[in-house]
VMD Tcl script that draws the C-alpha trace (Angstrom):
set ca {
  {0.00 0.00 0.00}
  {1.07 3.77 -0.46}
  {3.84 4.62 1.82}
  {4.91 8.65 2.39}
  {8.72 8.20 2.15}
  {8.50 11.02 4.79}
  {6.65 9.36 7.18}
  {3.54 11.80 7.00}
  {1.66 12.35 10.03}
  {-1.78 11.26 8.57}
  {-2.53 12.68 6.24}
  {3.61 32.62 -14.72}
  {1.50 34.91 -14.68}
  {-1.47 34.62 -12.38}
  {-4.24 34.91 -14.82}
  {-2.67 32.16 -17.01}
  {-1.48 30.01 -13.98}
  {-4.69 30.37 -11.99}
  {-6.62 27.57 -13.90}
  {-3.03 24.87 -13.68}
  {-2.79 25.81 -10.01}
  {-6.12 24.83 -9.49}
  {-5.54 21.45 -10.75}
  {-3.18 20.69 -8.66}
  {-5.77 20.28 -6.25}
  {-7.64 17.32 -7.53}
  {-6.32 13.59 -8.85}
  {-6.98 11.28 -11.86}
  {-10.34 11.18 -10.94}
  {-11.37 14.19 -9.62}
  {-13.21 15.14 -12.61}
  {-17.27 15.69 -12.82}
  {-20.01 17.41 -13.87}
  {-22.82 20.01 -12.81}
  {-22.69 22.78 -10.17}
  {-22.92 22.13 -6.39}
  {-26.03 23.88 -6.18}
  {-28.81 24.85 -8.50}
  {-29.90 27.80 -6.70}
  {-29.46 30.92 -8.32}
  {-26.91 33.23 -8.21}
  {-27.15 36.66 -6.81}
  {-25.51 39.82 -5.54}
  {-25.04 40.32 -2.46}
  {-28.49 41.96 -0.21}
  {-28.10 43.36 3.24}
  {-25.79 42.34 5.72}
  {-26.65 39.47 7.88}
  {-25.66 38.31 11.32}
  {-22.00 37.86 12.67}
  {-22.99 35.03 14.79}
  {-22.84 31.91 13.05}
  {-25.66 30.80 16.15}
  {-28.13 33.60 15.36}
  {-30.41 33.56 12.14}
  {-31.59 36.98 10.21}
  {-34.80 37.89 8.49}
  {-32.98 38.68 5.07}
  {-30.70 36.09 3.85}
  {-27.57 37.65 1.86}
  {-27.38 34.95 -1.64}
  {-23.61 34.04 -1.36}
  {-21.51 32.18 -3.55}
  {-18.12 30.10 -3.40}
  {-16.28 29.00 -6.01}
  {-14.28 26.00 -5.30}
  {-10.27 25.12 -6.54}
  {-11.35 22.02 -8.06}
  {-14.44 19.63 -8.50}
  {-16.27 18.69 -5.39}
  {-14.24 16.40 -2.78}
  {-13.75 15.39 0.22}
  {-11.30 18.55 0.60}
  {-14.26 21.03 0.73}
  {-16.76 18.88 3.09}
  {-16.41 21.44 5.93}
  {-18.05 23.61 3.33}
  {-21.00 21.30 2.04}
  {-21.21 19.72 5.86}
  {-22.53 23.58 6.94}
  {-24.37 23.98 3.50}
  {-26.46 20.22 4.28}
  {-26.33 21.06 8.07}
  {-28.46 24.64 8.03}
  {-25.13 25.74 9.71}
  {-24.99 28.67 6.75}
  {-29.02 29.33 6.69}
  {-28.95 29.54 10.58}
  {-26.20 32.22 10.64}
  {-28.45 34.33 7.79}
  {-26.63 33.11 5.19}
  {-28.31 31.54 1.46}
  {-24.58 29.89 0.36}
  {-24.53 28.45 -3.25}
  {-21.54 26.42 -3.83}
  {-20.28 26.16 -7.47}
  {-17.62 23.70 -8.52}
  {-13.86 24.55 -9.85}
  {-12.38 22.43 -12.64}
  {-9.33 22.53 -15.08}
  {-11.55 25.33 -17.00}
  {-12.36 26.91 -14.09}
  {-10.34 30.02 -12.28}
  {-11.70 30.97 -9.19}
  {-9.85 33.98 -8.71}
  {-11.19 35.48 -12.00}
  {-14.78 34.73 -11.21}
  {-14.71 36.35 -7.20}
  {-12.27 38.70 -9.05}
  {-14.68 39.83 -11.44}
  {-17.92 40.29 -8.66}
  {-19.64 36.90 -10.10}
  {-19.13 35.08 -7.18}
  {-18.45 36.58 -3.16}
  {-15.91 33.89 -2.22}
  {-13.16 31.50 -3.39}
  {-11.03 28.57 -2.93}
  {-6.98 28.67 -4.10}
  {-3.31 28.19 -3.29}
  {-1.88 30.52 -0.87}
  {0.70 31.24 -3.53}
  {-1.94 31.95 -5.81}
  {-3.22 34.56 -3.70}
  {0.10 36.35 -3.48}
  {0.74 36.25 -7.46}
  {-3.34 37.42 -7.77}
  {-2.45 40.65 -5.88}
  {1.20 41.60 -7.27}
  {-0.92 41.45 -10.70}
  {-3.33 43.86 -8.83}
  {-6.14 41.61 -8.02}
  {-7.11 43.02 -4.51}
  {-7.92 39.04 -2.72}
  {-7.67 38.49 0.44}
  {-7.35 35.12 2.33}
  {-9.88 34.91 5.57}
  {-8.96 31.39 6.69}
  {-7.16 28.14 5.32}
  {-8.57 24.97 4.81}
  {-5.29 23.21 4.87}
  {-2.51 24.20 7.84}
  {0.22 21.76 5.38}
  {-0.45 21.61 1.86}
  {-1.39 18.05 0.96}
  {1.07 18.89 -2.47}
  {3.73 16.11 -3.42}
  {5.50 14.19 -5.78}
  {4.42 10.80 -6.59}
  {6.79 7.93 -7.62}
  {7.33 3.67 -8.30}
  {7.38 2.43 -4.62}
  {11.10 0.40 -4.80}
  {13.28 3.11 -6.96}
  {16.25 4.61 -5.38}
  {14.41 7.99 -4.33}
  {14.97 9.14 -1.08}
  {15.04 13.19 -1.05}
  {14.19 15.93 -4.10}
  {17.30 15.51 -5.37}
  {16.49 12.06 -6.42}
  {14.56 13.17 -9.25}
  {17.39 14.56 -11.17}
  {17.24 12.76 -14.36}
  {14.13 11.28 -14.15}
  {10.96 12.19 -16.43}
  {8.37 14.44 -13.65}
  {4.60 14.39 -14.38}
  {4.02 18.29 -13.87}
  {2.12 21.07 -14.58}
  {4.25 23.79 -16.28}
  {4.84 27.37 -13.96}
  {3.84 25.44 -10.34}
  {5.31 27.82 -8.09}
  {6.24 25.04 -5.86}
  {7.83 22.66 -8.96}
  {9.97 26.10 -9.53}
  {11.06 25.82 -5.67}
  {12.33 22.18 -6.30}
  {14.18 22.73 -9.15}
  {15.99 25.85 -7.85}
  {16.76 24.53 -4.09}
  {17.45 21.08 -5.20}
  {19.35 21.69 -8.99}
  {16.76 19.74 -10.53}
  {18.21 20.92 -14.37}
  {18.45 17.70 -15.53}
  {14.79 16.26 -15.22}
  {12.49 15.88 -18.19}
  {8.79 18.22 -17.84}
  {6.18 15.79 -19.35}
  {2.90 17.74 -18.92}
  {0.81 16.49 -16.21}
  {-3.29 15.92 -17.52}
  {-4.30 14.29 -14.76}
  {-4.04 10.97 -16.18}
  {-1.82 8.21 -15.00}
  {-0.98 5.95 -17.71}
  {2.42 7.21 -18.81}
  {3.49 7.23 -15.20}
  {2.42 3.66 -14.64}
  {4.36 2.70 -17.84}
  {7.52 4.20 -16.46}
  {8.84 2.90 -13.77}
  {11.53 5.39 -13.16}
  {9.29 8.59 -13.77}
  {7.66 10.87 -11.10}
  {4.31 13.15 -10.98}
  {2.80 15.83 -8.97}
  {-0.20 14.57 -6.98}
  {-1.90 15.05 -3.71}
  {-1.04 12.65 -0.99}
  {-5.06 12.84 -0.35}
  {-5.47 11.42 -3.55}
  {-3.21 10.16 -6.55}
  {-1.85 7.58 -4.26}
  {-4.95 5.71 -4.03}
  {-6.07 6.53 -7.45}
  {-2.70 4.18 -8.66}
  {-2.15 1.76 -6.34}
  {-6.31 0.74 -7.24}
  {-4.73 0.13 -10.33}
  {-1.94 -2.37 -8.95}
  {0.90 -0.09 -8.72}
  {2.29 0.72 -5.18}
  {3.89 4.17 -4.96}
  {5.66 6.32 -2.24}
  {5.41 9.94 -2.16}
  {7.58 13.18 -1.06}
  {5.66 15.62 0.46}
  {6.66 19.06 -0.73}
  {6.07 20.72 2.80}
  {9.31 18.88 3.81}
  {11.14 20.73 1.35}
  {10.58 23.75 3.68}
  {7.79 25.42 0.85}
  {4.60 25.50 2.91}
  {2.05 27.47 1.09}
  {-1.69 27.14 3.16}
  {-3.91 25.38 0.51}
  {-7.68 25.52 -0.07}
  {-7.49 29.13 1.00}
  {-11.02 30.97 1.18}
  {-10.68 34.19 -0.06}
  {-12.68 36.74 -0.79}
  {-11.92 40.63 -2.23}
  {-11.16 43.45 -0.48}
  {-13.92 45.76 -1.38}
  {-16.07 42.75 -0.46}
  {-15.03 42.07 2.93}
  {-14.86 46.04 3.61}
  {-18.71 46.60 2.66}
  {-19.77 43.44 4.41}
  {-17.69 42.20 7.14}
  {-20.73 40.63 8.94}
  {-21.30 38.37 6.23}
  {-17.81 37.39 5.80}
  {-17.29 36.48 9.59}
  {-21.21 34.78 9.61}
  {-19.54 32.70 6.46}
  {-16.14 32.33 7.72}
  {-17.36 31.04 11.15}
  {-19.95 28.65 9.71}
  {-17.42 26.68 7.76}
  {-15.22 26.32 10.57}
  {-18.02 24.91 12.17}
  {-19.13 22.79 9.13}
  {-15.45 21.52 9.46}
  {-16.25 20.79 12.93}
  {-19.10 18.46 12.14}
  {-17.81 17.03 9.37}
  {-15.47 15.05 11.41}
  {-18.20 13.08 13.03}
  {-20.61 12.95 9.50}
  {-18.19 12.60 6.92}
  {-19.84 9.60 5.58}
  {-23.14 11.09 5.20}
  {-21.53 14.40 3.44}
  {-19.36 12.40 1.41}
  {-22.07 10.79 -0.23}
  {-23.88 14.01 -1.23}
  {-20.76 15.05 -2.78}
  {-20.78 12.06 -5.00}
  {-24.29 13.12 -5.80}
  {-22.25 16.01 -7.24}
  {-19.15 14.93 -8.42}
  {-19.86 11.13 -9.74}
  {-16.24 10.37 -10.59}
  {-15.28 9.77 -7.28}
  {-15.99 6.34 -5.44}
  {-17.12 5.83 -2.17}
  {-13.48 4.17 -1.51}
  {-11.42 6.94 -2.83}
  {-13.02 9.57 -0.07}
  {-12.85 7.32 2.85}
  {-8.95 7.47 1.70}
  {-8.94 11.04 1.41}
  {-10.62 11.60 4.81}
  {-8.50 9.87 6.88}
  {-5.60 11.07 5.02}
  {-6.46 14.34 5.52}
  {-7.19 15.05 8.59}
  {-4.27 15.89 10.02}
  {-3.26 18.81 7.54}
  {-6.64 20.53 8.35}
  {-7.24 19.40 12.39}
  {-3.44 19.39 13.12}
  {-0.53 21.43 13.28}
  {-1.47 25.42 14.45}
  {-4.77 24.50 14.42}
  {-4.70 22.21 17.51}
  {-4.39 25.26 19.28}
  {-6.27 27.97 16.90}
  {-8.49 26.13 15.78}
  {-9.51 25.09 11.75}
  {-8.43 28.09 9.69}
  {-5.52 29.64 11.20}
  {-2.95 31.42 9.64}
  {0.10 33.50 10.44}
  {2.06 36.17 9.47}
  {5.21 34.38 9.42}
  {4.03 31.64 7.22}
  {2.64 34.11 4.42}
  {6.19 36.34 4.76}
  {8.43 32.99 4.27}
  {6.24 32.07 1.04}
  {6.71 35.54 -0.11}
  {10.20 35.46 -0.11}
  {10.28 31.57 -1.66}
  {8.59 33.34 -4.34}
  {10.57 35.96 -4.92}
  {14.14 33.77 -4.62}
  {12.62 31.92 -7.04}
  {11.55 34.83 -9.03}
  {7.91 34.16 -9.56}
  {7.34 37.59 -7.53}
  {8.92 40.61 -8.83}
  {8.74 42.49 -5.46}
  {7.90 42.17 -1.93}
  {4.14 42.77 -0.55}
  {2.80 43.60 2.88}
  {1.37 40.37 3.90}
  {-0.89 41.45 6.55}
  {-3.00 42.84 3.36}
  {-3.40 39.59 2.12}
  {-5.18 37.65 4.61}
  {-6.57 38.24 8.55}
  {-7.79 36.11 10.36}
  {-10.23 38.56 12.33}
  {-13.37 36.63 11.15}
  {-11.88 33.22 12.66}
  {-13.40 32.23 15.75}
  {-11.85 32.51 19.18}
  {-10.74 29.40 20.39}
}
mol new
graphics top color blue
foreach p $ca { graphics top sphere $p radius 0.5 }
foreach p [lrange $ca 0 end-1] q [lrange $ca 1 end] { graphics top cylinder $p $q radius 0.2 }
display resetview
C-alpha cells in the first residue's frame, strides 16, 4: 500500500497560472459534472448576522467558487451547506464547482461570485498582478502537495529526481522551488493531464499529486507508490485558501465572519458525518468512489485538524508563514517584489478558540 517516504503524520503569470494551479488540487479522478447547487446566483443583499448561532430575516445569496471539483477537501463547506449551519447564521450559500476550465480567482475577481477557494501562492501572485484578494482562513494548515513515484526506486530526497521524467504542470510555483533549491536541471517536464498511464508505464518517472489522492487513485490500479511531500522541502504554502476581495469584505464584514465562522463549524461536524456528506458530494461529483473519499478523509485530517490549528483552531494562519512564502517566491523569481502580507489575509473573522 502507499507509503509517504517522509513518514507523514496522517494525512507565470497569475491569470494564465490560476486555472493549472487549481488542478493541482484534484487527482486522476477528480473530474465531474454540474454545479454544487442549482440555486441561483445573486448579488449580495443586506448584511446578515455575525454570529454563526443567530439567524436573520434577510438572507444575503452568497456564492463560493471551489479550486477544483467537489471532494472530500471542501466537506467542511457542504457539511454547513447540508447542516443549516450557513441558513442559521443568515446566510443563502450556493456552492459552485472549480475544474481545469475553471479560475476561481477570476470569477470572485470579477464580482460573479463573493468567495473562493486557491493556493496561498496563488493569492500572493493574484495581488502583485493587482487583483485586490484576500485570504480569511485556510482549509489546509500543510499543503497536501507532493510528488508521486514507483514504490522500490532509489528515491529518497528531491534531489532524487534529477534525471528522471516528472509528471508536472508547467509554472507550479512550488515545482519552480524544487528545481531551484534542489538543482533539478536535468529532469524531463512531461505535462501532467491528470491521467496516469504514462506514469504507470515508467517505472523510473515521477508526478505531482496530492497525498489525499493520486496515491490511491494508482495503487487501485496495482501499482504501489511512495510519495515526497513538498512541505518537507521547507515550501509550505496554506492550501484551499477561502478568499474573498477586499472591497467585499470592507462593505460586508458581517457576512464574511457569519460565512467564515460557519465553515469552521461545518469543518467541525464534518469530522463526526463525513460519511453522510461524502455521499452528497458524489451526488455532485460522480467520478469519485465511495473508496477513494474514505482514503482522502483519513488522510487528511491531520493537515486541516493538526498542526497550528490544535491550538487555533480550523483556519488559522500567520504572518510568518505568508512572509516565508513571499520570499520563496521571490528567490525563485515568480514575484517581482515584496508585498505587505498582513493585506493579504486576517484572520479577524476566525473564531476565538
Amino acid at each position: 500500500m502507499f507509503r509517504n517516504k517522509n513518514k507523514l503524520r496522517i494525512w507565470l503569470p497569475v491569470l494564465v497560472l490560476t486555472v493549472m494551479l487549481a488542478g493541482c488540487g484534484g487527482n486522476g479522478n477528480g473530474s465531474g459534472n454540474g454545479a454544487a447547487s442549482s440555486e441561483p446566483s445573486a448579488a449580495p443583499s443586506s448584511e446578515a448576522s455575525a454570529s454563526p448561532e443567530k439567524a436573520s430575516v434577510e438572507q444575503p445569496d452568497v456564492e463560493v467558487v471551489l479550486n477544483w471539483f467537489a471532494k472530500s477537501e471542501h466537506g467542511g463547506l457542504f457539511a454547513a451547506q447540508q447542516h443549516g449551519i450557513y441558513e442559521k447564521a443568515g446566510l443563502n450559500v450556493k456552492i459552485e464547482q472549480g475544474g481545469p476550465q475553471v479560475s476561481s480567482i477570476q470569477i470572485v475577481a470579477s464580482g460573479k461570485a463573493q468567495f473562493g477557494l486557491a493556493h496561498a501562492d496563488q493569492i500572493l501572485l493574484a495581488r502583485e498582478q493587482g487583483i485586490p484578494i484576500v485570504a480569511v482562513a485556510t482549509t489546509f494548515q500543510i499543503s497536501p502537495q507532493s510528488i508521486m513515484f514507483h514504490e522500490g526506486q532509489p528515491i529518497d530526497d528531491f534531489d532524487d529526481l534529477n534525471g528522471r521524467t516528472i509528471y508536472i504542470q508547467s509554472g507550479q510555483p512550488y515545482w519552480e522551488f524544487l528545481k531551484h533549491k534542489y538543482k533539478l536541471d536535468k529532469a524531463t517536464e512531461i505535462a501532467y493531464t491528470g491521467q496516469h498511464a504514462n506514469f504507470i508505464a515508467d517505472a523510473s518517472s515521477a508526478s505531482q499529486s496530492f497525498v489525499t489522492g493520486e496515491p490511491f487513485a494508482v495503487e487501485e490500479q496495482g501499482v504501489p507508490v511512495d510519495t515526497l511531500l513538498v512541505a518537507d522541502s521547507g515550501y509550505k504554502p496554506y492550501a484551499a485558501v477561502i478568499y474573498t476581495t477586499e472591497d467585499f469584505l470592507k462593505k460586508n464584514p458581517q457576512t464574511v465572519k457569519a460565512f467564515v465562522q460557519s465553515t469552521v463549524q461545518g469543518w467541525e461536524d464534518y469530522k463526526t458525518t463525513s460519511s453522510e456528506i461524502d455521499a452528497h458530494i458524489r451526488t455532485i461529483n460522480t467520478n469519485m468512489s465511495e473508496k477513494e473519499m474514505e482514503f482522502a478523509v483519513k488522510t487528511q485530517e491531520e493537515f486541516i485538524y493538526g498542526y497550528d490549528a490544535v491550538e487555533h483552531g480550523v483556519g488559522y494562519m500567520t504572518e510568518e508563514r505568508w512572509k516565508t512564502l513571499m520570499e520563496q517566491l521571490i528567490e525563485i523569481g515568480v514575484l517581482s517584489q515584496e508585498q505587505d502580507v498582513t493585506k493579504a489575509f486576517t484572520t479577524e473573522f476566525l473564531p476565538e478558540k
